[in-house]
N, C-alpha and C positions, 0 to 999 in steps of 0.2 A: 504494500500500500504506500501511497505517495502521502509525507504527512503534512499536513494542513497546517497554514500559517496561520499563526492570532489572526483575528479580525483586524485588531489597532494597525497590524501591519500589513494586513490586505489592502484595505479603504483606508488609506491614509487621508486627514482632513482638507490634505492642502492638496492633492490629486485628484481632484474633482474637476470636470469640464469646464464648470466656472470660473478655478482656478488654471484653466492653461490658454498662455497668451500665445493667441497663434502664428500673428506675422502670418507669413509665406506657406503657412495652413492649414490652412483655414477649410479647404475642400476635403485634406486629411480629417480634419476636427467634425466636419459635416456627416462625412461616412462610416466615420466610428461610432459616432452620435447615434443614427440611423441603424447600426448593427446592434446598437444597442438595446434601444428604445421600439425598433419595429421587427419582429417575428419576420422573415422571409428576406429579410434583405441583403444583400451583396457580402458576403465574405472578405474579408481587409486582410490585406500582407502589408505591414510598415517596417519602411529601412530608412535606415540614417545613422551618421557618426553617434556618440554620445554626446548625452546633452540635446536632444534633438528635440523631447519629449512622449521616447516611444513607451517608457513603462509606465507618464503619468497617461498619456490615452489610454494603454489596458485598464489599469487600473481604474480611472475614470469610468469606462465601460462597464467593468464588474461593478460596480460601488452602482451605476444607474439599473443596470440593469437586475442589481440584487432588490432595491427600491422597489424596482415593480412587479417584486415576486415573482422574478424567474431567477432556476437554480444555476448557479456560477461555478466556474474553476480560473483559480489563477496559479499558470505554474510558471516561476522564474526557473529557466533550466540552467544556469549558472548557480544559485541559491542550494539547485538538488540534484547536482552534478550526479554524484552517487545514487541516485537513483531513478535516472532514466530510464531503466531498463523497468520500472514501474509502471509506464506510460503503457503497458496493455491493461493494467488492473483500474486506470480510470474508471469513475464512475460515471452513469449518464448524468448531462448536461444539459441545457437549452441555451448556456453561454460559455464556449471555453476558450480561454483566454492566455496564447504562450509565448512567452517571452524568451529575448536570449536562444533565437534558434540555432544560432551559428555553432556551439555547442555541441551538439548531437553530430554537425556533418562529418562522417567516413567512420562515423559509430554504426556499423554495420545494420546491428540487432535493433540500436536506438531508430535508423530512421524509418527500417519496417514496420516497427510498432507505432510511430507515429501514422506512417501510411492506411497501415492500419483504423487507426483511431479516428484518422479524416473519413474515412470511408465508413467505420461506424458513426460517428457524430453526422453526417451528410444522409445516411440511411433512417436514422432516428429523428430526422427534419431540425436540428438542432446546427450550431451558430459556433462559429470558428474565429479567432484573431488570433495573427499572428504577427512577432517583430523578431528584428533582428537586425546585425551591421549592412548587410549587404541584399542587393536584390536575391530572386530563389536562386538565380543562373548563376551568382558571382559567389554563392553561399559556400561551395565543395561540397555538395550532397553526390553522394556516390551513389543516390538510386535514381533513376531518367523517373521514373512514374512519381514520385513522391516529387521530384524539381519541376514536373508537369501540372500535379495536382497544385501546389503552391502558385505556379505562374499564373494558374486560372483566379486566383484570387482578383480584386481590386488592388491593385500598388499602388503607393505611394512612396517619392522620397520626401522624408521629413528633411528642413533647414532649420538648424539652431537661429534663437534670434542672435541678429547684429550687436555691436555694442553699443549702438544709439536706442536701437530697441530695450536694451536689456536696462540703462539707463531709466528709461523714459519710464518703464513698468514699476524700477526701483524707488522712480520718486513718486510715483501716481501709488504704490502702497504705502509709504510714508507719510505722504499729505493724508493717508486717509487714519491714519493714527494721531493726524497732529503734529507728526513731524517734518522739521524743515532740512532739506539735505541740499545743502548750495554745492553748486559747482566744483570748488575745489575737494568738499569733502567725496565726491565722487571721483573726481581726477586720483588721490590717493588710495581709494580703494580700487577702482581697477588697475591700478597701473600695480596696488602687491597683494593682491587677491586673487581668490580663485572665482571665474568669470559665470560658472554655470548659476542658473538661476536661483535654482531649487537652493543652492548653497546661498547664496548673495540674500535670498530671501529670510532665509531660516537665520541667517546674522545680524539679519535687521531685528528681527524677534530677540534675538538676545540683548541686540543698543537698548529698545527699547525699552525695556523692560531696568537695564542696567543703568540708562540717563534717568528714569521714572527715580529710581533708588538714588542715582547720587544724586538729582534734583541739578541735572546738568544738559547742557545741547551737547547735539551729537557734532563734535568740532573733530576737526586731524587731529590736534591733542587727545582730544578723548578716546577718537580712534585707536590711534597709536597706541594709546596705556590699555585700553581694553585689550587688543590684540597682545600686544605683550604680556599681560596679566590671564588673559586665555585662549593661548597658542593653540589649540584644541577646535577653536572656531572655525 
């Protein structure tokens, strides 16, 4: 048996559709929505570097589509490297949701059984997503039928947002707290920061909370002492 992640780390709160800023896709964001939300609808395959947003749309999609009481699976196969070879003992679905495909490919056994699996979930009228680094054809899948059945999906390549984008969102969440983040304080954070969102995001959540306490703006100073006081961030 494949074992089931907490809830809190399934449906994360900040991986919700509402929370992913789409930029460049937004057509991605529609059709995962759609697979989500409408029984019969198009099969999705999502590629992109990291950072793109491919695990907060599963994610997103299971957490929607758990809402409208239909039964879900989320499996990151990097998370459950060790037990891929699980992936026949799945249970029925009407949402399954796999992440990290790139994983399995020239896993012999792993990508039979998933072959497998698409062909039972497709038989059972039940609903497939899938991600991964690379399109199906650039993936190394050592089985033609299984790099077949994947290319039939709907594709997309996701684009990470720009750093004007990633900017713009960081201060449009901070005004919405109250916080002011001028210019320079943003020049210093991306210039020695890490640029992915979800990270930029979840440090604002610490300023804020950390300026609330010392009863101080988020300045480079305070930057600066935060980070060096918790390297961790």
């Amino acid at each position: 048996m494949i074992p089931q992640l907490p809830l809190a780390l399934r449906w994360p709160r900040r991986q919700r559709f509402e929370h992913f800023h789409a930029g460049a896709n937004a057509a991605a964001l529609a059709a995962v929505r759609a697979l989500a939300e409408a029984p019969g609808a198009p099969w999705v395959y999502l590629h992109g570097p990291a950072g793109s947003g491919r695990s907060h749309l599963l994610l997103a999609a299971c957490q929607a589509a758990s809402a409208a009481g239909r039964r879900v699976q989320y499996l990151p196969l990097t998370a459950m490297h060790e037990h891929i070879g699980a992936l026949r003992g799945v249970g029925s679905s009407e949402l399954l949701a796999i992440d990290d495909l790139g994983v399995l490919a020239g896993e012999r056994a792993a990508e039979h059984a998933l072959f497998d699996l698409y062909n039972q979930v497709r038989a059972e009228g039940g609903a497939m997503l899938f991600a991964a680094g690379a399109a199906p054809a650039q993936l190394g899948l050592g089985l033609p039928d299984l790099r077949s059945r994947l290319g039939a999906c709907t594709q997309f390549a996701l684009k990470p947002l720009d750093d004007a984008e990633r900017r713009a969102v960081l201060k449009e969440q901070a005004g919405a707290r109250g916080i002011g983040l001028d210019e320079a304080v943003l020049d210093w954070l991306f210039a020695r920061y890490a640029r992915d969102l979800a990270a930029l995001l979840d440090l604002l959540d610490r300023l804020d909370q950390a300026s609330l306490a010392a009863r101080r703006r988020i300045t480079v100073p305070f930057l600066r002492e935060f980070l060096r006081e918790h390297p961790e961030s």
